[in-house]
Phi, psi and omega in degrees: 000104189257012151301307188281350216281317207254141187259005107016267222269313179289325170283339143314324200285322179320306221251309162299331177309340185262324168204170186278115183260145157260202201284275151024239198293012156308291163301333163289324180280327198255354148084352158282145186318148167295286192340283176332310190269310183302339166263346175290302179300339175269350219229325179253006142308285195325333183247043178043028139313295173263161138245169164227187116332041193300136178229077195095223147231055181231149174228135195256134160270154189225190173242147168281155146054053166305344205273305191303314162345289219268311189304320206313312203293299201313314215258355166258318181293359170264313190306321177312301169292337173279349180271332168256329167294326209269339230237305184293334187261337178308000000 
């Protein structure tokens, strides 16, 4: 899955698992540029990940499928920190 691939894109994917964000407020918790974040979020809208929402003239993104969604990010970002303590104690 190369949406997910990048820890970024996951850590968005995360942070939607939990409640529904716009570019806006993406970018404020994450200190990253709107440019940035609006090409992160189209690459996991494109894999089918988020959906969004227009409201106005903000459009919010969610996660599909929350219960699986959500087990998928937990069960890669731990893997991920176990790949790296392991990776760190060599």
């Amino acid at each position: 899955m190369h949406a997910v691939a990048d820890p970024q894109r996951l850590s968005i994917l995360a942070m939607l698992a939990e409640k529904e964000l716009c570019v806006t407020d993406l970018s404020s918790i994450t200190s990253d540029d709107l440019p940035t974040i609006s090409q992160r979020l189209k690459l996991l809208y494109e894999a089918g990940l988020v959906k969004r929402r227009r409201q106005g003239k903000h459009i919010f993104y969610s996660t599909v499928k929350k219960y699986y969604l959500t087990e998928a990010v937990f069960t890669l970002l731990d893997t991920s920190e176990n790949s790296q303590t392991s990776t760190d104690s060599e």
